[in-house]
C-alpha positions as CSV (number, residue, x, y, z in Angstrom):
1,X,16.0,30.2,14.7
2,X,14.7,26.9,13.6
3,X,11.3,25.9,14.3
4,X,11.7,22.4,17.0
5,X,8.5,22.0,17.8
6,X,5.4,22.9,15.2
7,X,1.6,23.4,16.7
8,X,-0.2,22.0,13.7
9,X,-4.6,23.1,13.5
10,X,-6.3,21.1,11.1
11,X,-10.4,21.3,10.8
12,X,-11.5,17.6,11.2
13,X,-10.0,14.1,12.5
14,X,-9.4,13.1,9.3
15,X,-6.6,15.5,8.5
16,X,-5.0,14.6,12.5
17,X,-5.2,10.9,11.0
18,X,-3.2,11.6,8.2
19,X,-0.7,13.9,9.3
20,X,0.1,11.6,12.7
21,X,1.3,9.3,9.7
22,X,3.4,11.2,7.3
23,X,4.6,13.8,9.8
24,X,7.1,11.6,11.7
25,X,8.6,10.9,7.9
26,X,8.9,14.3,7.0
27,X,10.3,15.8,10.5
28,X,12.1,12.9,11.5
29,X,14.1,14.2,14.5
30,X,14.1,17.6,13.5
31,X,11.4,19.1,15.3
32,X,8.2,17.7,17.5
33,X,4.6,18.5,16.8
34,X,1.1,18.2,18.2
35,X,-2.1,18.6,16.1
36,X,-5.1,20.0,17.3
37,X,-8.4,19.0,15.1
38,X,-12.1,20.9,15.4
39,X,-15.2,20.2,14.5
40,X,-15.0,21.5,10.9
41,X,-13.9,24.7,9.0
42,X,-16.3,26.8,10.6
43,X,-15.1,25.5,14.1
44,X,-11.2,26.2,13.3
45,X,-12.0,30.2,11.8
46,X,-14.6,31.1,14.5
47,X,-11.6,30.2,17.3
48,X,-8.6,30.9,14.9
49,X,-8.0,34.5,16.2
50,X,-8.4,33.2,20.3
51,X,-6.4,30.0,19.6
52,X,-3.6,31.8,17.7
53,X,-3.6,35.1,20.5
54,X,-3.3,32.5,23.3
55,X,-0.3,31.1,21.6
56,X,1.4,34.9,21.2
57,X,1.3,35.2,24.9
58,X,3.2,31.6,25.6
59,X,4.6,30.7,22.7
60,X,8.9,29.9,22.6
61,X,10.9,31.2,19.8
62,X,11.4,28.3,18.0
63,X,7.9,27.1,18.3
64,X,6.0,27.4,14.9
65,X,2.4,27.3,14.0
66,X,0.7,25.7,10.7
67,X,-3.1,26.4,10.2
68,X,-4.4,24.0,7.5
69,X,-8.0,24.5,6.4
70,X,-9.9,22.7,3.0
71,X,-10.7,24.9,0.6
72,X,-14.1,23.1,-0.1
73,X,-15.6,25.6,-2.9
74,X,-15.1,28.8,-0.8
75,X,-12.8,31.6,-2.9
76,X,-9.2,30.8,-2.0
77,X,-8.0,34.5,-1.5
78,X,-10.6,35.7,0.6
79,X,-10.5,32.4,2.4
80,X,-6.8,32.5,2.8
81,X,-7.4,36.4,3.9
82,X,-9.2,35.7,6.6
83,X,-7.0,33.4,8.2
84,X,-4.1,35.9,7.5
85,X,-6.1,38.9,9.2
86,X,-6.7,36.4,12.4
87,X,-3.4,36.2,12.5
88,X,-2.1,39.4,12.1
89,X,-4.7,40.5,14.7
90,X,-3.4,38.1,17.1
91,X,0.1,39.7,16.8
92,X,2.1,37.3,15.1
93,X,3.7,37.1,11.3
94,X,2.2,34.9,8.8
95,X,4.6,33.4,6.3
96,X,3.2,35.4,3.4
97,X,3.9,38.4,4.8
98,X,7.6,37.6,6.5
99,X,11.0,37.2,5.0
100,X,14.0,34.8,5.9
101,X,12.0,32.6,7.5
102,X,11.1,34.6,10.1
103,X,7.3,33.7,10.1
104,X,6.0,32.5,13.4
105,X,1.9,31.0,11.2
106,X,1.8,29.4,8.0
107,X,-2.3,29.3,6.4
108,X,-2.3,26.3,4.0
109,X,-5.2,25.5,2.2
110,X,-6.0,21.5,0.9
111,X,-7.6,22.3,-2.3
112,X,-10.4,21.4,-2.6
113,X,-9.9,18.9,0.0
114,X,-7.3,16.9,1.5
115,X,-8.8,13.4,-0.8
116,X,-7.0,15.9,-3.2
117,X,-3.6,15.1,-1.6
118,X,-4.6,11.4,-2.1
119,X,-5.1,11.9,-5.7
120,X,-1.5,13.1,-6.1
121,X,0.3,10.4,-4.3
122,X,-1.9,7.4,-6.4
123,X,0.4,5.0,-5.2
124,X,0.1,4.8,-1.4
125,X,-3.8,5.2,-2.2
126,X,-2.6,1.9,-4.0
127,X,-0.9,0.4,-1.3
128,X,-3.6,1.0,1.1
129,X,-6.4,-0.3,-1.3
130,X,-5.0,-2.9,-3.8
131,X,-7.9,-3.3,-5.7
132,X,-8.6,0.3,-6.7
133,X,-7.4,1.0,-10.5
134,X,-3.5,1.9,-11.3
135,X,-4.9,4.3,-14.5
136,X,-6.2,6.8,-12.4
137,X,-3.3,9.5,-12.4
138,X,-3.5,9.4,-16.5
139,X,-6.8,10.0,-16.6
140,X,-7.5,13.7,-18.0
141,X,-10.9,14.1,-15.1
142,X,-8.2,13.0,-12.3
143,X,-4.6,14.1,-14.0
144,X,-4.3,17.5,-11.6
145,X,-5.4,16.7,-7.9
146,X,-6.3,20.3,-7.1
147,X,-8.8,20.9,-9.9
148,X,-10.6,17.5,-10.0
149,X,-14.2,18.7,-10.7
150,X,-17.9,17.5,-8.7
151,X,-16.5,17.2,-5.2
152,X,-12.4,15.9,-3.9
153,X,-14.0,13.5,-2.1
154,X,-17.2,12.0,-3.3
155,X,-14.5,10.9,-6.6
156,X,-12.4,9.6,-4.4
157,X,-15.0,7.7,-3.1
158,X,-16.5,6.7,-5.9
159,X,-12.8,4.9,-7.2
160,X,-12.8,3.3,-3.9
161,X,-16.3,1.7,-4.0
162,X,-15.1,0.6,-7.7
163,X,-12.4,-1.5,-6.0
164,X,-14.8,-3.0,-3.6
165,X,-14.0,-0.5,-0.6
166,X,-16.3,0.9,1.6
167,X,-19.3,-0.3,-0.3
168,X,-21.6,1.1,2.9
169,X,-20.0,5.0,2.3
170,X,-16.3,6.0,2.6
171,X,-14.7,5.8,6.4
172,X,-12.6,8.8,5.9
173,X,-10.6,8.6,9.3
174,X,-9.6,4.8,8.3
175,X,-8.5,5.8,4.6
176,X,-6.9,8.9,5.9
177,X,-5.0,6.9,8.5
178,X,-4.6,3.7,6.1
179,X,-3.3,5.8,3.2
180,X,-0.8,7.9,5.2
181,X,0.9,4.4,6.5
182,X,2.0,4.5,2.7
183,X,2.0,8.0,1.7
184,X,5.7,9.4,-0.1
185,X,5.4,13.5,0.9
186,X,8.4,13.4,-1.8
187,X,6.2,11.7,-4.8
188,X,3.2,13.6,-3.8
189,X,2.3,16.1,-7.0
190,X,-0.5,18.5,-5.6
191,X,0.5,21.9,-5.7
192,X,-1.5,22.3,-2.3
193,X,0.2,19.4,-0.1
194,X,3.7,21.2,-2.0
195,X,3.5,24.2,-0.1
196,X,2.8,22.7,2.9
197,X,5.1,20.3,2.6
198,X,7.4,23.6,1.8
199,X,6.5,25.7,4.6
200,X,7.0,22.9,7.4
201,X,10.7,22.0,5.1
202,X,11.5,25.8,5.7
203,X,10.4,26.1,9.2
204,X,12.3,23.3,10.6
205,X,15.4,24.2,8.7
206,X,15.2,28.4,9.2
207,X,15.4,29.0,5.6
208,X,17.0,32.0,4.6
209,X,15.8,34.2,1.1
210,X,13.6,36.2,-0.7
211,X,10.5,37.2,1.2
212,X,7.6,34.6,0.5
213,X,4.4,35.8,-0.5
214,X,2.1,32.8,-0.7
């Protein structure tokens, strides 16, 4: 069964900002969602395995969960394990261990940041900010969004203030909000926002194939 409604955890307000822009483009009126920030990574794990066993006790069939934690500079497996094991605890499939779409949580990681899913969709960041420099996708430092070294967001930052934007220190609920008004999930090239993009395509259409193991 296809997923019609999606209950979507995110760490901070920043990533609720964003989503609560692109996520009406990318459902359309395929499925509903609600988003549910905390107060940072540490927030989101420490109540991942309560929040997801509350939802095995209610939860309808075609009701899907999508966990989506930055990767920061934490190790991506054993960060990406320990969201798996809070599920699997909680008595519910994760998408890397399910087939057929059968999946009921998806753990995506933002790597290293969500600013990273900025970097790979240049153009709304553009759109949003005018004055910020149209060369930054071909630059070798910025060319791949999920390995741009010395912090996702203190760069992103930096090519803002370069424009003339947030001289005083980057507003990231404004920019995440301002940059999702514009943001294409189809142009977008980070391998990270890709498989989340890919999970919630595959959960609101009950893909059928090959088990997934990502």
């Amino acid at each position: 069964m296809r997923a019609q409604h999606l209950e979507i955890l995110v760490e901070e307000p920043s990533a609720e900002a964003f989503l609560n822009e692109v996520l009406p483009r990318m459902l359309g009126d395929r499925a509903s969602f609600l988003i549910h920030t905390h107060q940072g990574k540490n927030d989101l794990l420490r109540k991942l395995y309560r929040r997801l066993r509350a939802y095995a006790g209610w939860m309808a069939e075609n009701t899907r969960i999508v966990v989506l934690i930055d990767r920061d500079d934490a190790d991506c497996e054993i960060l990406k394990q320990q969201m798996e094991e809070a599920a699997t605890a909680a008595g519910l499939l994760t998408r890397s261990a399910s087939c057929r779409g059968r999946w009921r949580v998806a753990n995506r990681l933002a790597i290293e940041e969500l600013e990273a899913w900025f970097f790979g969709e240049w153009s709304a960041v553009q759109r949003a900010y005018p004055r910020v420099s149209s060369k930054v996708p071909a630059q070798a430092l910025y060319r791949d969004s999920d390995r741009i070294n010395g912090g996702t967001w203190e760069a992103f930052e930096r090519l803002l203030k370069g424009g003339g934007y947030f001289m005083g220190g980057l507003r990231k609920m404004e920019a995440a909000r301002a940059i999702g008004r514009h943001f294409d999930p189809g142009r977008a090239s980070s391998p990270s926002f890709i498989a989340f993009r890919t999970a919630l395509e595959e959960a609101v259409t009950c893909a059928a194939g090959a088990p997934t193991r990502e």
